[in-house]
PyMOL commands that place a pseudoatom at each C-alpha (Angstrom):
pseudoatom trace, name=CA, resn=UNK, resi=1, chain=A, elem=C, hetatm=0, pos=[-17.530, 32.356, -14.287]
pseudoatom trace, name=CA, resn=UNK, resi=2, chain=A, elem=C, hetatm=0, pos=[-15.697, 32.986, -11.109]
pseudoatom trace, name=CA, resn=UNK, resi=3, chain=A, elem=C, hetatm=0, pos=[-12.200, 35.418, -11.710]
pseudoatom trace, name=CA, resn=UNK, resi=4, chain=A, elem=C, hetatm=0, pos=[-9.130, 33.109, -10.610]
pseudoatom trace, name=CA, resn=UNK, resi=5, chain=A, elem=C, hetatm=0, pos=[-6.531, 35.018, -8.234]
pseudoatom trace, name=CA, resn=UNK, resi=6, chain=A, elem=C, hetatm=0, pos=[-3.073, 34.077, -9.331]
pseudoatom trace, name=CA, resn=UNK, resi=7, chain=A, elem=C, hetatm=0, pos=[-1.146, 32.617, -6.787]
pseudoatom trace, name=CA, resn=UNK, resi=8, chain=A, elem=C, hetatm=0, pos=[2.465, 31.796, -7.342]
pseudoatom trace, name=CA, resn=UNK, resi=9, chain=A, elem=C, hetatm=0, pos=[2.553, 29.702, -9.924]
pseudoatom trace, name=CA, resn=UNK, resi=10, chain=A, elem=C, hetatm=0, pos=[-1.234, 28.225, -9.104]
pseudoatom trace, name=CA, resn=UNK, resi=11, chain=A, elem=C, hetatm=0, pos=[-4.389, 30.097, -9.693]
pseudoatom trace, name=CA, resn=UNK, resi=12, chain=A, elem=C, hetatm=0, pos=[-6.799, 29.413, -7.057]
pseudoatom trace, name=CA, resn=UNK, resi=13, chain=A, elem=C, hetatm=0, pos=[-10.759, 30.207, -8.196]
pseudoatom trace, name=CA, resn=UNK, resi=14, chain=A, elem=C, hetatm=0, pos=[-12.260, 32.957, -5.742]
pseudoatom trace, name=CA, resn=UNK, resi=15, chain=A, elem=C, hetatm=0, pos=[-14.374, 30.517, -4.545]
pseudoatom trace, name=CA, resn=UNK, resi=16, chain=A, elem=C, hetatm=0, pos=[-12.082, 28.038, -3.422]
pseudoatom trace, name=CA, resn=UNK, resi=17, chain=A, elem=C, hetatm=0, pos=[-10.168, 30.895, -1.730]
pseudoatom trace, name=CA, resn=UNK, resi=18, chain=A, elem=C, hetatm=0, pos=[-13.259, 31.874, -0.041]
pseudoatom trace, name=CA, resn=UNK, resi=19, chain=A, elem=C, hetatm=0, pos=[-13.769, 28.584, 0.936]
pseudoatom trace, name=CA, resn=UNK, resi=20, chain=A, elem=C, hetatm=0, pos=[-10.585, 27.883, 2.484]
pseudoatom trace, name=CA, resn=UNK, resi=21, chain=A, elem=C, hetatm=0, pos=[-10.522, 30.811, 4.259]
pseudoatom trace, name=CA, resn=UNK, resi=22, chain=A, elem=C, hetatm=0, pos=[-13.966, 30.127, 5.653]
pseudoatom trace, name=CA, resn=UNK, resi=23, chain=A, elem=C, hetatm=0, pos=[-12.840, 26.780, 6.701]
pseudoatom trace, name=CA, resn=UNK, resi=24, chain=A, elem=C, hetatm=0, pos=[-9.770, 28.277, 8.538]
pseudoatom trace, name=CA, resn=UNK, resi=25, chain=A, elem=C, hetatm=0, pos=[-11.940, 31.131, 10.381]
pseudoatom trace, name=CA, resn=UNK, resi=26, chain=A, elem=C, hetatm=0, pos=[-14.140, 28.495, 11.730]
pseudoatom trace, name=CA, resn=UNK, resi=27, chain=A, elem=C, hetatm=0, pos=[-11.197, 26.189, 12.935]
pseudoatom trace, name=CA, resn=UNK, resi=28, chain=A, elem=C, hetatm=0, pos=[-9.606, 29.310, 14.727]
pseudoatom trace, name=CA, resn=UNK, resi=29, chain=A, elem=C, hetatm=0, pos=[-12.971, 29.828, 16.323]
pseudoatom trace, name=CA, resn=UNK, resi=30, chain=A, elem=C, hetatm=0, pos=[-13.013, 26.951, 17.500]
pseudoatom trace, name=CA, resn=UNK, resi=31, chain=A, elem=C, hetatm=0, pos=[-9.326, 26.586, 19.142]
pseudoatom trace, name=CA, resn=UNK, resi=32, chain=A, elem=C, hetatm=0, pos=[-8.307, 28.523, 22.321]
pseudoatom trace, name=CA, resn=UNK, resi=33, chain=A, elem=C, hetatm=0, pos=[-7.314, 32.473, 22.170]
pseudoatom trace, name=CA, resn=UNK, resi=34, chain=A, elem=C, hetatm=0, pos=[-3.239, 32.632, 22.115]
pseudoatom trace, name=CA, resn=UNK, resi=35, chain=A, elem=C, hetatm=0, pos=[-1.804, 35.840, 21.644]
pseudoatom trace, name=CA, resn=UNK, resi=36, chain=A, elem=C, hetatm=0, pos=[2.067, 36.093, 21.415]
pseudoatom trace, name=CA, resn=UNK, resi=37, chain=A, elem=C, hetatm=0, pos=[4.342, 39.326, 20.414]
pseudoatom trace, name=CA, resn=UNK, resi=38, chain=A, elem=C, hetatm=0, pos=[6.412, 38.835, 17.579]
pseudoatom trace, name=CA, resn=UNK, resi=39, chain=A, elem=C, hetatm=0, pos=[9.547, 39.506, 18.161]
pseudoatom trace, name=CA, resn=UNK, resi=40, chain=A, elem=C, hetatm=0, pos=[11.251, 38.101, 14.661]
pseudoatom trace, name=CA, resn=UNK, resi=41, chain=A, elem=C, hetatm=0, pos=[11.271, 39.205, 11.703]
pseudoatom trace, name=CA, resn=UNK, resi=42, chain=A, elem=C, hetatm=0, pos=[11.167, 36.346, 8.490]
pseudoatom trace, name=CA, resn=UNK, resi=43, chain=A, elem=C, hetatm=0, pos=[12.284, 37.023, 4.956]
pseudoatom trace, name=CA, resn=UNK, resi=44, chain=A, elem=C, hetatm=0, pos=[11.789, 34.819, 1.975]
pseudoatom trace, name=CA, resn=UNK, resi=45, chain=A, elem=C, hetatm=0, pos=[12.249, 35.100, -1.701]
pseudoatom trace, name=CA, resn=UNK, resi=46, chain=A, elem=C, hetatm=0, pos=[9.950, 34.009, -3.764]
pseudoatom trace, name=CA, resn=UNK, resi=47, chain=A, elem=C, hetatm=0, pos=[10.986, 32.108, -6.732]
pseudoatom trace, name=CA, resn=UNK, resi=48, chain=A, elem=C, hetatm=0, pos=[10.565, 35.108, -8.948]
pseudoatom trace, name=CA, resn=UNK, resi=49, chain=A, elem=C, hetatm=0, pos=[13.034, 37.058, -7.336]
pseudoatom trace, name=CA, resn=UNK, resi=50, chain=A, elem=C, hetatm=0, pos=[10.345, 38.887, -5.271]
pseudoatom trace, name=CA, resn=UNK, resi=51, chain=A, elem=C, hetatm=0, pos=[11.179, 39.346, -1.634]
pseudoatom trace, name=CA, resn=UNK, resi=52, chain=A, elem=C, hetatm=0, pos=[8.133, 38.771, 1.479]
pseudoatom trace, name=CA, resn=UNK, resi=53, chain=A, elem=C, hetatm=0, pos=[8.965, 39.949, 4.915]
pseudoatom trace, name=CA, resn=UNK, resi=54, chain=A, elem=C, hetatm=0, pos=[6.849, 39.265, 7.755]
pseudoatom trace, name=CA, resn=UNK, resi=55, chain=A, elem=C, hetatm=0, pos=[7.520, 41.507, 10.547]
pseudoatom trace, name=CA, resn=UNK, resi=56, chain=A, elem=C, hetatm=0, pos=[5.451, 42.973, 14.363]
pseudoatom trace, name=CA, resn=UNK, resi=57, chain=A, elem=C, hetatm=0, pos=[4.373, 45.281, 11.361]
pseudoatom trace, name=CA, resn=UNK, resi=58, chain=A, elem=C, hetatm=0, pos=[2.524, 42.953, 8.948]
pseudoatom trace, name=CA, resn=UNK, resi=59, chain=A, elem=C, hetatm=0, pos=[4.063, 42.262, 5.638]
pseudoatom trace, name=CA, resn=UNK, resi=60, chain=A, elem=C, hetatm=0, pos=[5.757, 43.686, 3.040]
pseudoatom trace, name=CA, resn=UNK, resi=61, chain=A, elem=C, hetatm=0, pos=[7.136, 42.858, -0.179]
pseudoatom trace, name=CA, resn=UNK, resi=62, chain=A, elem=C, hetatm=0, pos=[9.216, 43.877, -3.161]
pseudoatom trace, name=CA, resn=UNK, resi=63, chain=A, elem=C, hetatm=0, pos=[6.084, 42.864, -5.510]
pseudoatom trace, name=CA, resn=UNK, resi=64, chain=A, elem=C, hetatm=0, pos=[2.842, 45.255, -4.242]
pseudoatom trace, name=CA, resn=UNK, resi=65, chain=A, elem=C, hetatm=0, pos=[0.634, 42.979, -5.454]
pseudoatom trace, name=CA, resn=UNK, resi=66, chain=A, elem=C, hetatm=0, pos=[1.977, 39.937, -2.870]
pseudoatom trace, name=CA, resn=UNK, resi=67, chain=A, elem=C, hetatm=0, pos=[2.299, 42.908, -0.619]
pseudoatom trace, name=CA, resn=UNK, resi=68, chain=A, elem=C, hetatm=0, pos=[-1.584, 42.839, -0.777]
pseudoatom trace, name=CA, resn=UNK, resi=69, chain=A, elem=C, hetatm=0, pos=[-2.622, 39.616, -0.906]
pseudoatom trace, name=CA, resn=UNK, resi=70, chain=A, elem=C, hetatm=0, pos=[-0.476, 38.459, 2.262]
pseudoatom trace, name=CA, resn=UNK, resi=71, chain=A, elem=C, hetatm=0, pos=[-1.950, 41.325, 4.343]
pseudoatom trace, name=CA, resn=UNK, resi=72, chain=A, elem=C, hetatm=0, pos=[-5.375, 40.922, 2.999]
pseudoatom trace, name=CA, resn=UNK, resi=73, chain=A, elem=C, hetatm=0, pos=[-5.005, 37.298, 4.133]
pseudoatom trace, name=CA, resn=UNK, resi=74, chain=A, elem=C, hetatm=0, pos=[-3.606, 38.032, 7.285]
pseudoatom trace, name=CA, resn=UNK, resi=75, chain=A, elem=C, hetatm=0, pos=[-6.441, 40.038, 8.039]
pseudoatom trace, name=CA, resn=UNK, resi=76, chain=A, elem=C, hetatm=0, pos=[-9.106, 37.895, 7.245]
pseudoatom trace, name=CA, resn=UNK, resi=77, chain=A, elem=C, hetatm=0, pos=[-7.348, 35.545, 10.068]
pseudoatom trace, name=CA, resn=UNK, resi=78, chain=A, elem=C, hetatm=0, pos=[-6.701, 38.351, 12.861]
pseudoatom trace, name=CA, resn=UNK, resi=79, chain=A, elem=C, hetatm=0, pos=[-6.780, 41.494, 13.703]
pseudoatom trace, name=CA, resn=UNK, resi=80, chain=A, elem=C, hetatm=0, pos=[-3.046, 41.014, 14.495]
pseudoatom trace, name=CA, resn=UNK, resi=81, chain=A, elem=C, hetatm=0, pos=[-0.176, 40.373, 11.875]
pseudoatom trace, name=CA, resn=UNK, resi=82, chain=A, elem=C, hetatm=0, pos=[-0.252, 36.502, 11.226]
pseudoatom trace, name=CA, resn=UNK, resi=83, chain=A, elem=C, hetatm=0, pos=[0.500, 34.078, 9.128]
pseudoatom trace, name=CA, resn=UNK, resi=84, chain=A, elem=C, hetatm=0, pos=[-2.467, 31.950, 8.062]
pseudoatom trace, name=CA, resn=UNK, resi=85, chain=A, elem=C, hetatm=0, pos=[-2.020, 28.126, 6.717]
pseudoatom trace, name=CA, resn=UNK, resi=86, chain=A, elem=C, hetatm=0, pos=[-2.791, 29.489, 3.383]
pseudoatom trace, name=CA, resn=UNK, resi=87, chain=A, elem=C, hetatm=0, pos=[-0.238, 31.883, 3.164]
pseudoatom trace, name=CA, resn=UNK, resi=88, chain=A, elem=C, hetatm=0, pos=[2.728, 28.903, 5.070]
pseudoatom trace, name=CA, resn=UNK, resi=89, chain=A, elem=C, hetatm=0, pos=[1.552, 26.501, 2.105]
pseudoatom trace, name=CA, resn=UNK, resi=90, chain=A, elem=C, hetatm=0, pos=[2.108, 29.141, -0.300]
pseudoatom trace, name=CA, resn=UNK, resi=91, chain=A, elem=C, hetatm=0, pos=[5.316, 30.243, 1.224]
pseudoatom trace, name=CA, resn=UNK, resi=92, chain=A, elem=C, hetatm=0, pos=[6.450, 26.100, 1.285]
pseudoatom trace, name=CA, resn=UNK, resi=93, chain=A, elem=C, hetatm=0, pos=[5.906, 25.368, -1.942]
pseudoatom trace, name=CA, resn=UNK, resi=94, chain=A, elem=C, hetatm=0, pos=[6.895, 29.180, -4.069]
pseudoatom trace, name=CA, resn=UNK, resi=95, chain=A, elem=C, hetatm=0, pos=[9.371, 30.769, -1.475]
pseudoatom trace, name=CA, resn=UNK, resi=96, chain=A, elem=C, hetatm=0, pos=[12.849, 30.250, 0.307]
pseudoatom trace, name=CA, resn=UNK, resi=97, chain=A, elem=C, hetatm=0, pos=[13.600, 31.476, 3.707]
pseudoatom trace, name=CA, resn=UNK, resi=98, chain=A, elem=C, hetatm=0, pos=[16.775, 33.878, 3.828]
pseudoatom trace, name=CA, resn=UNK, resi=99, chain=A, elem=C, hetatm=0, pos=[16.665, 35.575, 6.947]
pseudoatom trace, name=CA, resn=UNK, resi=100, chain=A, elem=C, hetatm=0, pos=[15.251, 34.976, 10.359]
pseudoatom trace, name=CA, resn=UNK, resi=101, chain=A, elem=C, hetatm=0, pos=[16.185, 38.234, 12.432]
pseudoatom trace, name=CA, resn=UNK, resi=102, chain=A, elem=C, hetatm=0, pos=[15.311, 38.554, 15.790]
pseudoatom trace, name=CA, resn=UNK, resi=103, chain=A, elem=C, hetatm=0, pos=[14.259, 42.398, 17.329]
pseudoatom trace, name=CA, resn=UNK, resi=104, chain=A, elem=C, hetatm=0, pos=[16.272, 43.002, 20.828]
pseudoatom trace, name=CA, resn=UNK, resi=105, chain=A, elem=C, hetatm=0, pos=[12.806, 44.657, 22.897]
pseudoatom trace, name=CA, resn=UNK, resi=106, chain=A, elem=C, hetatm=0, pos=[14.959, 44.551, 25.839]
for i in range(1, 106): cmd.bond("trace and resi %d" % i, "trace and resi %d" % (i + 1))
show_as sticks, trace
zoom trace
């Protein structure tokens, strides 16, 4: 029996993760190369209270384990920091934006 990685408050079987990842890796394949600097920074909290940040650094979190899981996920899609369908679901249906901060590079 396949372990079930708890996501929010839906567990998703390994194999269905797998799956959907697979899925998504062979859509981006398929779609053009874009590659864009991000200059924003995006914090959400999570209906537990937990706070997710994505940043030019990756992501980070007040809860390791999301900490993890985003970044893992991330860089199954890219070598870069991104933010995969999977993970904009997840943050749709368990999280609430609360700040959208924008880095000055100039």
């Amino acid at each position: 029996m396949a372990t079930a990685r708890k996501c929010g408050r839906v567990k998703l079987p390994r194999s269905l993760d797998r799956e959907l990842h697979k899925k998504e890796t062979e859509r981006q394949a398929r779609a053009s190369p874009r590659t864009a600097v991000v200059n924003f920074r995006f914090t959400w909290r999570h209906m537990d209270g937990s706070t997710v940040t994505f940043s030019p650094g990756g992501w980070t979190s007040s809860d390791p384990e999301k900490a993890a899981w985003l970044n893992a996920m991330s860089d199954l899609t890219s070598s870069e920091p991104t933010v995969p369908p999977l993970v904009r679901i997840w943050l749709v249906e368990e999280c609430q934006l609360v700040e959208v901060y924008r880095n000055d590079f100039s």
